[in-house]
C-alpha positions in Angstrom: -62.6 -26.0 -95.9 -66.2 -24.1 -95.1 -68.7 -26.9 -94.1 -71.8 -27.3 -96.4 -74.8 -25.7 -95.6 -78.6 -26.1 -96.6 -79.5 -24.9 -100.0 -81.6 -21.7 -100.1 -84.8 -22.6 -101.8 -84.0 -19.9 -104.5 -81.2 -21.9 -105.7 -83.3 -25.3 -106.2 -82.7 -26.0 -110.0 -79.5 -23.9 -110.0 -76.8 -26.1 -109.7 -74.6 -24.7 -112.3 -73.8 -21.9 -110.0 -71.7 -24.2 -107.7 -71.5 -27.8 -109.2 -68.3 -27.9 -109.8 -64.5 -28.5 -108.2 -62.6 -25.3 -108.2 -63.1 -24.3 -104.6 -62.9 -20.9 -105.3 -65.1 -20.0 -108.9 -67.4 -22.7 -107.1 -67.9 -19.4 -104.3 -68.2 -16.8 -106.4 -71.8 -15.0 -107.6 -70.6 -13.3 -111.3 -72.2 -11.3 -113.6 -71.4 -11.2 -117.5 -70.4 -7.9 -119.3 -73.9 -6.9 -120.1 -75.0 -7.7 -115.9 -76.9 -10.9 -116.6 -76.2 -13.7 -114.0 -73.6 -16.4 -115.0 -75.7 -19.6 -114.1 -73.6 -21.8 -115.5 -69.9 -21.6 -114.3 -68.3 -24.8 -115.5 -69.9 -24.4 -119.1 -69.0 -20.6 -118.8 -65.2 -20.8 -117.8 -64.6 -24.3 -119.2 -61.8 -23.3 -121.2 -60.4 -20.6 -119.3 -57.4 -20.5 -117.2 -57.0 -17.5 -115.6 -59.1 -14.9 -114.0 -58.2 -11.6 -113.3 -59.5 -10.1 -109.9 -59.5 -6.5 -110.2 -60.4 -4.6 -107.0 -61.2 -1.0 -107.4 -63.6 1.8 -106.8 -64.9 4.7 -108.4 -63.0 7.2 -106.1 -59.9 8.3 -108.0 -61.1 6.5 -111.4 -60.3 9.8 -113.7 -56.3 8.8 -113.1 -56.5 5.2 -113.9 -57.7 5.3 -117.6 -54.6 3.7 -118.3 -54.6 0.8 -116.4 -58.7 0.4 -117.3 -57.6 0.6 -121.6 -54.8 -1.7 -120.2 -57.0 -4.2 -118.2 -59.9 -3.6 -121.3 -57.5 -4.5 -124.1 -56.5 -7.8 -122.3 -60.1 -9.0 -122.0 -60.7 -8.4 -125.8 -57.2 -9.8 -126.8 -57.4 -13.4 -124.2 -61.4 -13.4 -124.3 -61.1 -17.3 -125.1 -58.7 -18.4 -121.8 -59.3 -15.4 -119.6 -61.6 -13.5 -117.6 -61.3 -9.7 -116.0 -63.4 -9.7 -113.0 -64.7 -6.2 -111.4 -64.9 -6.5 -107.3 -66.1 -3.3 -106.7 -65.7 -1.5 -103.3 -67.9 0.9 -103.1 -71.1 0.8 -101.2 -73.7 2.6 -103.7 -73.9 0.1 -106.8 -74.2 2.8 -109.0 -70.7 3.8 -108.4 -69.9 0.2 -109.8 -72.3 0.8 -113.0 -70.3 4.0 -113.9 -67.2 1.8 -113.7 -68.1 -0.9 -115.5 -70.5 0.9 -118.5 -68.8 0.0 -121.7 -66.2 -2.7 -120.1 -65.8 -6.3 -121.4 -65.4 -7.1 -117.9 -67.1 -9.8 -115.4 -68.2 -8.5 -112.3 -69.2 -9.8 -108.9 -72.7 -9.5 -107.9 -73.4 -6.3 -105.6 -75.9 -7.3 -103.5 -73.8 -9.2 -101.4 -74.4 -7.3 -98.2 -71.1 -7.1 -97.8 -69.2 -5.8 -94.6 -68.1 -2.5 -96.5 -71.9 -1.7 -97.0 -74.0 0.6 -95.5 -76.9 -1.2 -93.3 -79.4 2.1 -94.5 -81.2 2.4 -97.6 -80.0 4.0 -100.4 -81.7 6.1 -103.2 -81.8 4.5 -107.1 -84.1 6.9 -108.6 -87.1 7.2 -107.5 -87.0 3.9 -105.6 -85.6 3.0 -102.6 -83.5 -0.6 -101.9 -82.4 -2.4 -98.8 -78.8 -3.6 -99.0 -79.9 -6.3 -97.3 -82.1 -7.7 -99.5 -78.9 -10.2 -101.0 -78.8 -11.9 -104.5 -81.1 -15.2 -104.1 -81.5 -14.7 -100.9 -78.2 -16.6 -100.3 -75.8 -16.0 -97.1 -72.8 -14.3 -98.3 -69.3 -15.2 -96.5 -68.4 -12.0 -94.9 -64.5 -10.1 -95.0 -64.7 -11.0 -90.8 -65.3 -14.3 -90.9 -62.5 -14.9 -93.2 -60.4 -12.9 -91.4 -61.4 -14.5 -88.0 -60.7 -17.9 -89.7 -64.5 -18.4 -89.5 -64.5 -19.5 -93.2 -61.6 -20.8 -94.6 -60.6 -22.1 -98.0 -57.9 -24.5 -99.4 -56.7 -23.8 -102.6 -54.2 -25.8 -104.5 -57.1 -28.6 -104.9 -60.0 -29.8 -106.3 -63.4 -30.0 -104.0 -65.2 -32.8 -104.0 -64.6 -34.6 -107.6 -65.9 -37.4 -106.6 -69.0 -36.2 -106.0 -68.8 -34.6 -109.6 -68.8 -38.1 -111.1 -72.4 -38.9 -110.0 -73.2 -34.8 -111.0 -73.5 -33.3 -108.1 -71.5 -31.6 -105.5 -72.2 -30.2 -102.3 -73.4 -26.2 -101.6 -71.7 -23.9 -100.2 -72.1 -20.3 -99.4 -71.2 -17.7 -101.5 -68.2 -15.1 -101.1 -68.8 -11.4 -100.6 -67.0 -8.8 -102.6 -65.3 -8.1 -98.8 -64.3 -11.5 -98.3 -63.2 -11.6 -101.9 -60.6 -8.9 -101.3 -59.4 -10.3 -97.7 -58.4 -13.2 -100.2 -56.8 -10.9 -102.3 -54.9 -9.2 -99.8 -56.1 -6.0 -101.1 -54.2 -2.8 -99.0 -55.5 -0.4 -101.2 -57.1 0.5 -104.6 -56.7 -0.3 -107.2 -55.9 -3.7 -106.6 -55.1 -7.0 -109.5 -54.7 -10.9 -108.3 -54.6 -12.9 -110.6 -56.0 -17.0 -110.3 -54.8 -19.6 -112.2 -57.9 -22.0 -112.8 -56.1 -25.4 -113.4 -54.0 -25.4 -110.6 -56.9 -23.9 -108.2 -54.9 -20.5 -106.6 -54.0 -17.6 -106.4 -50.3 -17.2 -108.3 -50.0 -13.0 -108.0 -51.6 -10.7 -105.9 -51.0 -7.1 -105.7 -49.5 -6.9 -109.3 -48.4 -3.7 -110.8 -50.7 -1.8 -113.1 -47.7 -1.9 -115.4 -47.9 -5.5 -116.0 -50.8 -4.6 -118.2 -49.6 -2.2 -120.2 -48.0 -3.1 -124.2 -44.8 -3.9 -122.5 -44.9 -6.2 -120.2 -48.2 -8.0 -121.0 -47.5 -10.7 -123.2 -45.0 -11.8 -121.3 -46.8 -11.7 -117.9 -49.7 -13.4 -119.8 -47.4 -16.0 -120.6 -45.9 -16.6 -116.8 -49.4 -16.5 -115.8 -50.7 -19.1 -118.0 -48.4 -21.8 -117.2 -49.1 -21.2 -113.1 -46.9 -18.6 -112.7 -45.2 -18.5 -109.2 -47.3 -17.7 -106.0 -46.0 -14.7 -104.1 -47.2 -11.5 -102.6 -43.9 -9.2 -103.2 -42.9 -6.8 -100.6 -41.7 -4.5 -103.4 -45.5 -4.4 -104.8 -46.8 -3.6 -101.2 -44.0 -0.5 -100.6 -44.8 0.6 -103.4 -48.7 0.7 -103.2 -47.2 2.8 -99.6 -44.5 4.4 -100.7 -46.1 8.0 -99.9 -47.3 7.0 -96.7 -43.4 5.5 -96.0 -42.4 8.5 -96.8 -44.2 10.9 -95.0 -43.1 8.7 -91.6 -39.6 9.0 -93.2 -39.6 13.0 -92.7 -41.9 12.9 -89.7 -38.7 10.5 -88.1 -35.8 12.6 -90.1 -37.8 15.7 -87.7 -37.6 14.0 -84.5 -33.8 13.4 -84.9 -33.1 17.0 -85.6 -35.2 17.7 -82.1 -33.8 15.2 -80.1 -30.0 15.5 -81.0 -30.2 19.4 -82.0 -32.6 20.6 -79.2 -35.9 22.5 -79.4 -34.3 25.4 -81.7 -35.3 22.8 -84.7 -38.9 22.0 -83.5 -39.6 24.8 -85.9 -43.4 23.2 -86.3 -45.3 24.6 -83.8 -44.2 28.1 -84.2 -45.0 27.9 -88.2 -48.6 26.7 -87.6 -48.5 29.8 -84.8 -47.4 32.0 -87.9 -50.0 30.8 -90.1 -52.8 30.7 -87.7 -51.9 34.5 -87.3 -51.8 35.7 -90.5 -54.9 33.4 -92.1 -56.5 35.7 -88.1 -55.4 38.6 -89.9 -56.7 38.5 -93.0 -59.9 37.5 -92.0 -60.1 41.0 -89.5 -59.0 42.6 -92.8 -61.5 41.4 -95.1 
């Protein structure tokens, strides 16, 4: 479990924004659907049970309207016991605002400085911001340090509960969208965990944007609700590869053809000769 650290003056008065047992809600900085700090996270998702962790960026957006009237759709329908939460991966925050304009969806706070981020300025209108300059001035976990077992977690359990019974717990720093999506596991984007709040974990990560869609969601909803079961399946992440699998597929298919039929079928290199030819030729022609 991370060790407790001194509280950042900014957050003097702000209990609410980790007083509470879930080790991992009790780590995260969230924003509501209109972009207005959550303050209060045990009033805010007292009667929820599962969040949603959707990892994405705006690269590539355009093809996933499905999966976003999918994931929008849910958060209307489950408003009450769930919550869609928006980690965005991109490093210009207005990227994330184009995402998230009109969506019912949570989303973690940008200024973060995480380790995905650019360490120069960037340009918001006419003004100029440091990425460094974090929410609250608070020091974010970092992707690294979970990954170098720095920071580490234990879910399954509550944090602390006895401390809760005399109101107050113990602070502890914050998690950065990049250490958010080490947790996650994310390969690629899109990427969907989802966390089941009473029993404190993680029970899917890397789901399917199918599991969203009219056929499959009530009963996935239903699965996840009562805890689900915990599992990363290898199906999910050879899929998410599959055209990267198969492009070393062919490029292995091509090297047995040369090594058991002999240079005649390292027909390649003289293509690319060909092409590098002719694309010569019609630029002498033009």
């Amino acid at each position: 479990m991370s060790s407790t650290v001194e509280l950042p003056p900014d957050l003097i008065g702000q209990s609410g924004l980790y007083n509470l047992a879930d080790p991992l809600l009790r780590r995260l900085r969230l924003e509501d659907t209109t972009g207005v700090s959550i303050s209060d996270l045990e009033k805010y998702f007292r009667y929820k049970d599962l969040l949603i962790f959707y990892a994405g960026s705006e690269q590539g957006s355009n093809n996933l309207r499905d999966l976003h009237r999918d994931l929008t759709a849910f958060a209307i329908k489950n408003f009450k016991t769930s919550g869609i939460i928006y980690i965005s991966t991109d490093t210009d925050p207005t990227s994330a605002q184009r995402i998230l304009t009109n969506q019912p969806w949570l989303r973690s706070t940008f200024h973060d400085n995480s380790d995905f981020a650019p360490l120069v300025p960037y340009r918001e209108g006419a003004r100029i911001t440091e990425l460094e300059e974090v929410s609250r001035g608070e020091d974010f976990i970092q992707a690294g340090e979970i990954e170098a077992g720095f920071e580490k977690i234990d879910f399954g359990k509550e944090e602390n509960k006895w401390r809760l019974s005399f109101g107050v717990q113990d602070y502890v720093r914050p998690l950065s969208r990049a250490a958010i999506t080490v947790l996650m596991n994310v390969y690629s984007t899109p990427s969907i965990s989802v966390y089941h709040i009473p029993s404190h974990r993680f029970i899917a990560k890397n789901v399917r944007p199918s599991a969203f869609n009219s056929k499959n969601v009530d009963n996935n909803f239903r699965k996840w609700k009562e805890g689900g079961v915990s599992s990363i399946r290898i199906t999910d992440i050879l899929w998410g590869l599959k055209w990267p699998l198969f492009g070393l597929l062919l490029a292995f298919i091509y090297h047995l053809f040369i090594r058991f039929g002999g240079d005649e079928y390292n027909v390649l290199p003289q293509y690319l000769d060909d092409l590098t030819w002719r694309l010569r030729g019609e630029k002498v022609q033009t």
